[in-house]
ROFIBA-507186 format. One line per 3 residues: number of its first residue (from 1); for each residue x, y, z of C-alpha. Coordinates in nm, 2 decimals. Each point is the difference from the previous one (the first is absolute). Example, Ala and Ser with C-alpha at 12.3 -4.5 7.8 and 13.67 -1.06 7.14 Angstrom:
! residues 2
1) 1.23:-0.45:0.78 ~ 0.14:0.34:-0.07
This chain:
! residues 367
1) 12.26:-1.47:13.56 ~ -0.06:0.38:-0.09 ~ 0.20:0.33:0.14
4) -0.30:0.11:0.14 ~ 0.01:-0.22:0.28 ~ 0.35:0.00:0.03
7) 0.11:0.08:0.39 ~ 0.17:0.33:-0.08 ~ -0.41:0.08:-0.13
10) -0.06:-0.16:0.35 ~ 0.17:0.29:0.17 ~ -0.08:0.29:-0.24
13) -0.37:-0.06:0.01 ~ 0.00:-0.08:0.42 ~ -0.04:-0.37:0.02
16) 0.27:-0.15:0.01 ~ 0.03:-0.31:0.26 ~ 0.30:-0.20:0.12
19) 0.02:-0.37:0.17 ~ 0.25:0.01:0.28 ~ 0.12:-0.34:0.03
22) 0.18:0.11:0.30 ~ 0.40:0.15:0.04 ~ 0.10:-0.29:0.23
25) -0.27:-0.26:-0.14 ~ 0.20:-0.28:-0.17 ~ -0.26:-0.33:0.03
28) 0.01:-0.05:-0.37 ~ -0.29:-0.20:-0.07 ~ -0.21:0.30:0.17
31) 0.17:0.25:-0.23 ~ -0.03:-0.14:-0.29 ~ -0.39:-0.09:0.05
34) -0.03:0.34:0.10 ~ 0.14:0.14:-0.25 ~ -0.19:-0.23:-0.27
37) -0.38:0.11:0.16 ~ 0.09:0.34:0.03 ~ 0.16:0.04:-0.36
40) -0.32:-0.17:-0.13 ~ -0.19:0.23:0.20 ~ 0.12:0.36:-0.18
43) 0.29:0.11:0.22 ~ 0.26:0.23:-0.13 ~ 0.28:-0.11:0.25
46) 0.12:-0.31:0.18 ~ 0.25:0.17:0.27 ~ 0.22:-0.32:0.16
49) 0.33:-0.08:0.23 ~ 0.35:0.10:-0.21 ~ 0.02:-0.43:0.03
52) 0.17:-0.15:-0.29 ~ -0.27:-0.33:0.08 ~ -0.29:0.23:0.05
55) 0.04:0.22:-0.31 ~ 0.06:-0.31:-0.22 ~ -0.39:-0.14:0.18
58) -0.14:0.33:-0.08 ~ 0.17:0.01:-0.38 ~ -0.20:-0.35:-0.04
61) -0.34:0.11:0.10 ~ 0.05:0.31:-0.24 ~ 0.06:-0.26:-0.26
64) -0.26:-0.26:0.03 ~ -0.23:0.32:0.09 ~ 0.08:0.13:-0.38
67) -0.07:-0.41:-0.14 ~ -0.33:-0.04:0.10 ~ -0.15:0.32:-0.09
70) -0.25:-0.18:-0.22 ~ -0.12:-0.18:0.31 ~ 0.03:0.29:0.18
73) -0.29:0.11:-0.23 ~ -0.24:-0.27:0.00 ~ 0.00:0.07:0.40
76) -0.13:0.36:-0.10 ~ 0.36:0.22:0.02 ~ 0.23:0.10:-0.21
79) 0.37:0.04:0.04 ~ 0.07:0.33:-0.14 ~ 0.35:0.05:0.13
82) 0.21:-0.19:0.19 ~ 0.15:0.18:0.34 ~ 0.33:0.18:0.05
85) 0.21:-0.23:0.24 ~ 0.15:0.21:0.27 ~ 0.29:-0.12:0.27
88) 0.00:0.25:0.37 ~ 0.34:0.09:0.10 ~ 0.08:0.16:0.34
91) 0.23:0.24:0.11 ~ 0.07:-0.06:0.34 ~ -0.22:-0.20:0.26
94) -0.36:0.00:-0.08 ~ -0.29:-0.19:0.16 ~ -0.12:-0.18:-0.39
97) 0.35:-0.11:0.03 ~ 0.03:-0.22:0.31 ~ -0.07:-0.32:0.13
100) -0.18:-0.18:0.35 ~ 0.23:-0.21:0.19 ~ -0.03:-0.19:0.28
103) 0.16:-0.32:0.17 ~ -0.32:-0.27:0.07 ~ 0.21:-0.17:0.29
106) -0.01:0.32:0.20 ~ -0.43:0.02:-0.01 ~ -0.15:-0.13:0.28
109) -0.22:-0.30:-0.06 ~ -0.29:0.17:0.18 ~ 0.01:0.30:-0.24
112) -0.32:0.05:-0.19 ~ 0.21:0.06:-0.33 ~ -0.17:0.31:-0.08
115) 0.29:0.11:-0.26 ~ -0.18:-0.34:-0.21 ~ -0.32:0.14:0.03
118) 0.11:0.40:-0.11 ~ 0.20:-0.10:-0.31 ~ -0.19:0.13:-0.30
121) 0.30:-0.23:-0.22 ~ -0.05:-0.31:0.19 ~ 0.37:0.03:0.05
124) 0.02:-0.11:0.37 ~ -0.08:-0.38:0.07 ~ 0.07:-0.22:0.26
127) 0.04:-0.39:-0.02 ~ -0.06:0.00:-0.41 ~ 0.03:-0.29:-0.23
130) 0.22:-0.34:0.10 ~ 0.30:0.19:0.08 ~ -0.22:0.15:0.27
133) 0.19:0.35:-0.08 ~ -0.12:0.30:0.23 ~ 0.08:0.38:-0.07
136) -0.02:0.25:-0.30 ~ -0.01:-0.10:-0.34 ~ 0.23:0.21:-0.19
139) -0.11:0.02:-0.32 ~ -0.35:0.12:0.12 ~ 0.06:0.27:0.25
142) -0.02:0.37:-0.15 ~ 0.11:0.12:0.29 ~ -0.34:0.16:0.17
145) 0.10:0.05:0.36 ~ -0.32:-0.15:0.12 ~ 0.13:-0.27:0.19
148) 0.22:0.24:0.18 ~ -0.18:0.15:0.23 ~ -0.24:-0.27:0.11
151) 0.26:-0.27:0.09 ~ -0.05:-0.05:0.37 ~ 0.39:-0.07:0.09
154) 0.12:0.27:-0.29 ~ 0.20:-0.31:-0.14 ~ -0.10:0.13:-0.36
157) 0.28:0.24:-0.17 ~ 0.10:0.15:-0.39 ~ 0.23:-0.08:-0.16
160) 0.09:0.33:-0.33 ~ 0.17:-0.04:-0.30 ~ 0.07:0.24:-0.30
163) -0.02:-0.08:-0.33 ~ 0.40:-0.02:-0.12 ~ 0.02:0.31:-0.26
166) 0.26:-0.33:-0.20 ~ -0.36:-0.20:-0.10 ~ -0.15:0.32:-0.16
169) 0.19:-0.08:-0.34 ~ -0.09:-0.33:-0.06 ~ -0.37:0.08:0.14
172) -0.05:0.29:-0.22 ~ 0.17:-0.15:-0.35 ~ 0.01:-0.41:-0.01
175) -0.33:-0.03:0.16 ~ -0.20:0.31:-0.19 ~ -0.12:0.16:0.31
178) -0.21:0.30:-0.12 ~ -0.01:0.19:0.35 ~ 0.13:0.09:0.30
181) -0.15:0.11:0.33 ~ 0.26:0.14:0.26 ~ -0.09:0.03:0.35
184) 0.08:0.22:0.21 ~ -0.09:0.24:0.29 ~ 0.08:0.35:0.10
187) 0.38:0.10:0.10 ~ 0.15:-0.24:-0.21 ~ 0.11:0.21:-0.26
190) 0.35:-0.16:-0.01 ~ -0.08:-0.36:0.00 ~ -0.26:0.08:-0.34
193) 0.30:0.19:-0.16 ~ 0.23:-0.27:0.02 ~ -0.30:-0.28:-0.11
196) -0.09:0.25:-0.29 ~ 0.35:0.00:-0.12 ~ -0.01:-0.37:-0.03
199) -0.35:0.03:-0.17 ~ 0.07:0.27:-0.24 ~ 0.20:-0.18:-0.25
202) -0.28:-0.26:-0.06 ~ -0.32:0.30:0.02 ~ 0.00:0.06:-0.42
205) -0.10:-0.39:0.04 ~ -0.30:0.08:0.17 ~ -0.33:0.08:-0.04
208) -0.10:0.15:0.37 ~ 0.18:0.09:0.28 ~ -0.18:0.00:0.35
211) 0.07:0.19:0.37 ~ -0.18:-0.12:0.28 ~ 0.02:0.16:0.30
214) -0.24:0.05:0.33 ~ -0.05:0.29:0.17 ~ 0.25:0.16:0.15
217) 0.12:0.37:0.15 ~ 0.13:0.24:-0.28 ~ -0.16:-0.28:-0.26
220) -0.05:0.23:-0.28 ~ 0.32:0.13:0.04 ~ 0.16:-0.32:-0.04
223) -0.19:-0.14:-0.27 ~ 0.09:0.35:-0.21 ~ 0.39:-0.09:0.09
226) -0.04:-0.35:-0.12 ~ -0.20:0.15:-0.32 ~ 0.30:0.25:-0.10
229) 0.26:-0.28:0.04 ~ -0.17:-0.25:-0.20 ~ -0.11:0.21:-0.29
232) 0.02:0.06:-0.28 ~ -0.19:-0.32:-0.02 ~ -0.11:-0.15:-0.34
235) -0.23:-0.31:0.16 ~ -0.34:0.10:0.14 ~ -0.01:0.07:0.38
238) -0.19:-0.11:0.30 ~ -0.02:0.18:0.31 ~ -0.09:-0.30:0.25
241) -0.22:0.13:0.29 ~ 0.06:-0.28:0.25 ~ -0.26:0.07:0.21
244) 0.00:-0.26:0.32 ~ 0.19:-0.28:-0.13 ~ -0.10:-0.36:-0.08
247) -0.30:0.08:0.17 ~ -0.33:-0.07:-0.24 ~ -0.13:-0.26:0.09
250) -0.05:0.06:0.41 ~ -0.31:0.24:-0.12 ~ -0.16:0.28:-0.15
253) 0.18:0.29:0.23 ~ 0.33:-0.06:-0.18 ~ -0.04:0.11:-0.28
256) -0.03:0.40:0.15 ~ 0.35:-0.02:0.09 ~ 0.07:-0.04:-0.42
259) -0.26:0.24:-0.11 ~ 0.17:0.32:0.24 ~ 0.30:-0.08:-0.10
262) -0.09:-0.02:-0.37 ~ -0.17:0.35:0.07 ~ 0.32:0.13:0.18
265) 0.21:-0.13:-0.33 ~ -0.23:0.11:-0.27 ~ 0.00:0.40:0.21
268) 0.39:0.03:-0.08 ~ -0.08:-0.01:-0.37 ~ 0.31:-0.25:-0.05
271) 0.11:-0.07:-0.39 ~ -0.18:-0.40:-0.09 ~ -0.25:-0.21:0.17
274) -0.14:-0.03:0.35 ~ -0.11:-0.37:0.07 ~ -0.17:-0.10:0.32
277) 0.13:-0.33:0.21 ~ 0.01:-0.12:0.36 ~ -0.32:-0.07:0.13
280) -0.21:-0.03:-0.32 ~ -0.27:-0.24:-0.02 ~ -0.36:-0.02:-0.13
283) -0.12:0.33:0.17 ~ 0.32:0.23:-0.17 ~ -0.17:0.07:-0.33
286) -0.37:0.12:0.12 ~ 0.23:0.18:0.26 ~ 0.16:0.18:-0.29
289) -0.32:0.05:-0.23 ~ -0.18:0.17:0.33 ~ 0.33:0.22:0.02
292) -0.02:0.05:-0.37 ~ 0.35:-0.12:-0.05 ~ -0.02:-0.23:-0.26
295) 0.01:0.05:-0.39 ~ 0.25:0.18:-0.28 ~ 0.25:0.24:0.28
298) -0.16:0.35:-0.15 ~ 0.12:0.26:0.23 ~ 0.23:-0.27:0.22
301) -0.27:-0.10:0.25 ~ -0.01:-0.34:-0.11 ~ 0.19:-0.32:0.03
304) 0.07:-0.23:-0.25 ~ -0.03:-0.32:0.16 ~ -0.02:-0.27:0.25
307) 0.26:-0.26:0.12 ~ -0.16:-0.28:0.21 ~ 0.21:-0.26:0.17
310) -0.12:-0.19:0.35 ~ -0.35:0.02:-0.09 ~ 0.03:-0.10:-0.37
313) 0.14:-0.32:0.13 ~ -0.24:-0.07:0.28 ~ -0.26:0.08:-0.26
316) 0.14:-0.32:-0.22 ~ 0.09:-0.20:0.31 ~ -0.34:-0.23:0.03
319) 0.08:-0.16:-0.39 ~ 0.40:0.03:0.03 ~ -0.08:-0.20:0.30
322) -0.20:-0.25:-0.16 ~ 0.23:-0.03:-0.24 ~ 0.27:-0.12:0.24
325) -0.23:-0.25:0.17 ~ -0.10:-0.09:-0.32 ~ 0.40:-0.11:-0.15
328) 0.04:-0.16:0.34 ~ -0.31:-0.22:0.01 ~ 0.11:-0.12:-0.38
331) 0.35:-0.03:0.05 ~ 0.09:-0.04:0.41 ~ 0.26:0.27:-0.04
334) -0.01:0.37:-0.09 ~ 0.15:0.12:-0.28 ~ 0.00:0.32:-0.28
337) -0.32:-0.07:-0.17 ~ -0.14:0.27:-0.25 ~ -0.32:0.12:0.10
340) -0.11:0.01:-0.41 ~ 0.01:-0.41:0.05 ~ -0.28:0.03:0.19
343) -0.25:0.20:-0.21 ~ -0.30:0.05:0.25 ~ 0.25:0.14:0.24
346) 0.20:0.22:-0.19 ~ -0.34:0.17:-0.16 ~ -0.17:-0.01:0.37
349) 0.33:0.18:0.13 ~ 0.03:0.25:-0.34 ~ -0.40:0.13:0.12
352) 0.10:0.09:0.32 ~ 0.30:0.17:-0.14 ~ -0.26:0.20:-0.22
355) -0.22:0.08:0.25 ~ 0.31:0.24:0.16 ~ 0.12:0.07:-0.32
358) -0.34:0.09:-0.16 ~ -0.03:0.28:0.27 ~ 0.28:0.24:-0.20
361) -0.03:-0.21:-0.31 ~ -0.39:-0.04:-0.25 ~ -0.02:-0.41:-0.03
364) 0.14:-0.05:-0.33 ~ -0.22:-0.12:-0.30 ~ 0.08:-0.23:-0.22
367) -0.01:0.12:-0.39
């Protein structure tokens, strides 16, 4: 592993790219499969829930990741760094932080279901398994909103949480977090200040710091506020341009949302790093190459990198799937099976990683 490809390089030469496991996403075996392919594939960022479970899945990938970088090689990559582990932290309610709920009684038995059918997590099921269970899976929702609107009787609601500012010490020091990613939106000045005071004490601890935000009225105004409060600032910073939210993989017009918004944020000439998320899927980068946005930020018209989330999963979803019917067929329950213990798979699921990666990032060679 050499400096060069260190993910601090990532940002200063413009391609960085970040894995967003998902703020509310806490089915562990999905994380930590995730997080295997994608740190295989050349990412410089796994970004996950501020879950005690789900950071400890994540912290296992990284390491088994980092043991089979020999093999990694005889499959034609090369692990040249291992990525920074980021937890997201929210200030006040946020849609990544949310979940579907819904009572299963209450549907009428002549509904079509289409909430089953629009769930990009797979997190709404009716009559599953022997205990015939019906309603939302917990661990897998990320909190989308798709199923709200197109429930029929409107029987589907949210239910928000914030991330307790007491979980942020033993996040940030006993489980060697490198990064954190606050959300938050504009005209919450207040609720950031008080989260940053919790988060200050722990930031000499931390290689990056990250502020996602949408768009918003007054936006660079508020993003200069939360700048001035928050620095001096000795960790490298990431200006989060969140452009339509948990929204890559419904098609190609998302992405536009993240690209004006990066353009918007990259015009106010703010001090660190602009990085694009919300909506970002195969058609971002040739998006940004036409714009001529991507590339080392001479004269700040550049971002620095790409965060992809809903559509990174979907993109791994056929062999992650496989791999599920795969541990029931052998073992007639489903449990927390590595994806490395099914070679084929994991190197079929690390290629289609690369193929998003390889867009910001040259295939590696093998020396």
């Amino acid at each position: 592993m050499t400096n060069s490809y260190h993910p601090l390089r990532s940002l200063e030469q413009g391609n960085w790219l970040k894995l967003i496991c998902g703020a509310s996403f806490q089915h562990l075996p999905s994380v930590r499969n995730l997080t295997l392919a994608y740190a295989l594939s050349g990412v410089d960022c796994i970004d996950v829930s501020a879950d005690g479970a789900v950071i400890a899945a994540a912290q296992a990938a990284l390491q088994i990741a980092a043991s089979i970088q020999s093999t990694a090689q005889n499959w034609g990559y090369e692990l040249k760094h291992l990525p920074w582990l980021m937890v997201s932290l929210n200030v006040s309610e946020d849609p990544h932080f949310r979940k579907a709920a819904f009572d299963p009684v209450a549907c009428p038995p002549e509904c079509p279901r289409p909430c089953e059918q629009v769930c990009p997590a797979q997190a709404i099921v009716f009559g599953r398994w022997e205990d015939n269970f019906s309603g939302v899976l917990e661990p897998n929702c990320y909190g989308c909103g798709r199923c709200l609107p197109i429930c029929p009787s409107q029987l589907i609601k949210t239910n928000s949480y914030v991330v307790q500012k007491e979980v942020l010490a033993p996040l940030v020091l006993s489980q060697g977090v490198d990064a954190v990613e606050i959300h938050t939106q504009v005209g919450q000045y207040s609720e950031f200040a008080h989260l940053w005071m919790s988060v200050k004490p722990w930031v000499s601890k931390l290689k990056l710091v990250a502020i996602s935000c949408p768009d918003g009225e007054n936006l660079i105004d508020y993003l200069w506020s939360l700048y001035e409060l928050i620095s001096p600032l000795n960790s490298a910073l990431i200006w989060q341009t969140d452009g339509r939210p948990m929204s890559g993989d419904i098609g190609d017009g998302t992405t536009i949302a993240a690209v004006k918004l990066a353009q918007k944020v990259l015009a106010a000439n703010l001090p660190g790093y602009v990085q694009l998320a919300g909506g970002t899927n195969s058609y971002t980068v040739p998006k940004l190459q036409k714009l001529g946005m991507l590339g080392s930020n001479l004269g700040g018209s550049r971002i620095s990198g790409v965060a992809y989330g809903s559509y990174a999963r979907v993109l791994l979803s056929p062999v992650l799937e496989q791999l599920e019917q795969l541990q029931i067929n052998q073992t007639d329950e489903v449990s927390i099976v590595g994806l490395e213990q099914e070679p084929q798979l994991l190197w079929e699921a690390v290629n289609l990683a690369r193929s998003l990666v390889s867009q910001l990032k040259p295939t590696p060679s093998i020396c």
